[in-house]
C-alpha positions, 0 to 999 in steps of 0.5 A, spaced: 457 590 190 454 592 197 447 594 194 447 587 190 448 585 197 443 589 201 439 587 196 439 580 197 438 581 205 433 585 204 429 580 199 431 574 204 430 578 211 428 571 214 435 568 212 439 574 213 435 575 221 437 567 221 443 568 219 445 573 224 442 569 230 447 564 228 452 568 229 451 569 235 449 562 237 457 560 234 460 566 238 457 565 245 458 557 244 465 559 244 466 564 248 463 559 253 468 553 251 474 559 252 471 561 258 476 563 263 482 563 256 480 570 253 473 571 257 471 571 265 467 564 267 461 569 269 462 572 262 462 565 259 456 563 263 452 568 260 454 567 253 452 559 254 444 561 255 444 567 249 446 561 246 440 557 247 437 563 246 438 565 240 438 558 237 431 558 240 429 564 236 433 561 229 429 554 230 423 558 231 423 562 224 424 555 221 418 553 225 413 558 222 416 557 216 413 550 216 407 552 218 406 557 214 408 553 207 402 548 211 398 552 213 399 549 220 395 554 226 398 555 232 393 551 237 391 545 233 394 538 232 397 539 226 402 544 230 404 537 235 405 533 230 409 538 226 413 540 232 414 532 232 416 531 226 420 537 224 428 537 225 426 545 226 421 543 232 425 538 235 431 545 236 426 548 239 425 544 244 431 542 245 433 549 245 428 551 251 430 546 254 437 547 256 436 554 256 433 553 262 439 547 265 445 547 268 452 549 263 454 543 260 458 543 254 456 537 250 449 540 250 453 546 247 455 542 241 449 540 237 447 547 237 453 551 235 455 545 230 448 546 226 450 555 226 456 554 223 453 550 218 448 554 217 452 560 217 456 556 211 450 555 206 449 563 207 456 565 206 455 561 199 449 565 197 452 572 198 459 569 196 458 573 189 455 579 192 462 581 196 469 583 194 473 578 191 478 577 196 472 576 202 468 572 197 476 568 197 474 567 204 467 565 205 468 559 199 473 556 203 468 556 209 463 555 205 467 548 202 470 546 207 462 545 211 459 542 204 465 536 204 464 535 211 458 535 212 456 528 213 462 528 219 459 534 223 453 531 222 455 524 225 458 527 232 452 531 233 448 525 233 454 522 239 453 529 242 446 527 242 445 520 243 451 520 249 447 527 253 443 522 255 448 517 260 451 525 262 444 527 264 443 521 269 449 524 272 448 530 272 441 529 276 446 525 282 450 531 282 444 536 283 445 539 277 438 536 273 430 536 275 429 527 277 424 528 271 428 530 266 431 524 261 424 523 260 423 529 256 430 527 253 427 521 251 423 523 248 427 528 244 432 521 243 425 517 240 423 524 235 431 524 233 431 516 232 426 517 227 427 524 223 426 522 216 432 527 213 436 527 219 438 518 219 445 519 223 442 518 231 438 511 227 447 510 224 450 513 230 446 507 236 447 501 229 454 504 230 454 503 238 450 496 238 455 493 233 462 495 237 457 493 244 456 486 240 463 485 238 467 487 244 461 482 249 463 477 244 470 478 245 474 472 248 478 476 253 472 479 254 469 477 262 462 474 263 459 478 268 461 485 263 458 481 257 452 479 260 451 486 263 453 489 255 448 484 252 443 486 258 442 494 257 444 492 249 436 489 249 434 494 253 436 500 248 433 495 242 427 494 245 426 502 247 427 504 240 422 506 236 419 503 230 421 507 224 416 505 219 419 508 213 423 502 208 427 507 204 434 509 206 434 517 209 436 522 205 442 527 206 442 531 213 438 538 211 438 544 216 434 551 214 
């Protein structure tokens, strides 16, 4: 079994190297979240920028993944408009972006969420290269991922769609450069528009309905209704045309 298993790392290297760059994005996302519970805080800072890190690289190999099955250069514009259109590239900008803020743990959450499912769609793969009782263990993981994937998928797109409010905040504390919700924004419109990945199009169709009935609400005060209406239109009027007609498929990372 351990040859059958080495063997399978040696035949999908790019997997196996994601796979343990995952690893690292899951442990240094939680060591930051217990930092002051089982590590020092000054050690959980640390483990917040190796996190990026190594989610910076994982998304990169995904990225020259796609580049390499479409023949894409690195100094062209088709790399632009695949880094664009690509989940992977979004995660990469993502990825560079927050490595270069201050600590925050929601912008965590997409990132560690994203490794622990990839990690569980690896633990599939070598379940049967493994002794039965680890692979008793990897398939619970493993199941447990698959069911709820949807679920994860639908709170990482709230973690994305709510980091932007939070950013505003951050810039009034100090803690962010003036610029930086125009980047996110459009980070927002490339997330708005991915076509495997449809949960942010579900999560503001989500907020836009529970917005609309709470303003419509008799109990519901004038000024806080126009105000709810107001920033509704505005959100409506920001977000970018989708041009596709056919219902998203299933949320898909490498």
């Amino acid at each position: 079994m351990d040859n059958s298993l080495m063997d399978h790392v040696k035949a999908n290297r790019s997997k196996s190297l994601q796979f343990l760059l995952r690893i690292i994005t899951l442990t240094c996302g939680l060591l930051f979240i217990l930092s002051g519970i089982i590590v020092s805080p000054y050690t959980g800072v640390s483990s917040y920028y190796y996190a990026f890190l190594s989610s910076l690289l994982t998304f990169g190999i995904q990225l020259n993944k796609r580049m390499t099955e479409n023949q894409v250069s690195l100094v062209s514009r088709a790399f632009i408009n695949l880094l664009v259109t690509e989940d992977s590239g979004h995660y990469v900008l993502y990825s560079f972006f927050f490595y270069n803020q201050y600590p925050n743990i929601i912008h965590l959450f997409p990132i560690v969420l994203y490794a622990f499912l990839g990690i569980a769609r690896f633990m599939q793969e070598i379940h049967q290269l493994v002794s039965p009782s680890v692979a008793s263990k990897l398939l619970v993981i493993s199941r447990w991922a698959s069911v709820n994937q949807s679920p994860v998928h639908r709170f990482i797109a709230y973690c994305e769609v709510f980091t932007f409010p939070i950013m505003l905040w951050e810039i009034l504390a100090g803690h962010m450069f003036i610029l930086a919700p125009l980047f996110y924004y459009n980070f927002l419109k490339m997330r708005y528009t991915s076509r495997r990945n449809g949960s942010v199009r579900m999560v503001f169709s989500e907020l836009h309905t529970s917005a609309c009935f709470i303003a419509a609400h008799r109990n519901c005060p004038t000024i806080i209704s126009s105000v709810i209406y107001k920033m509704d239109s505005v959100i409506s009027r920001l977000n970018p045309i989708v041009t596709t007609t056919t219902p998203p498929p299933p949320p898909r990372t490498e």
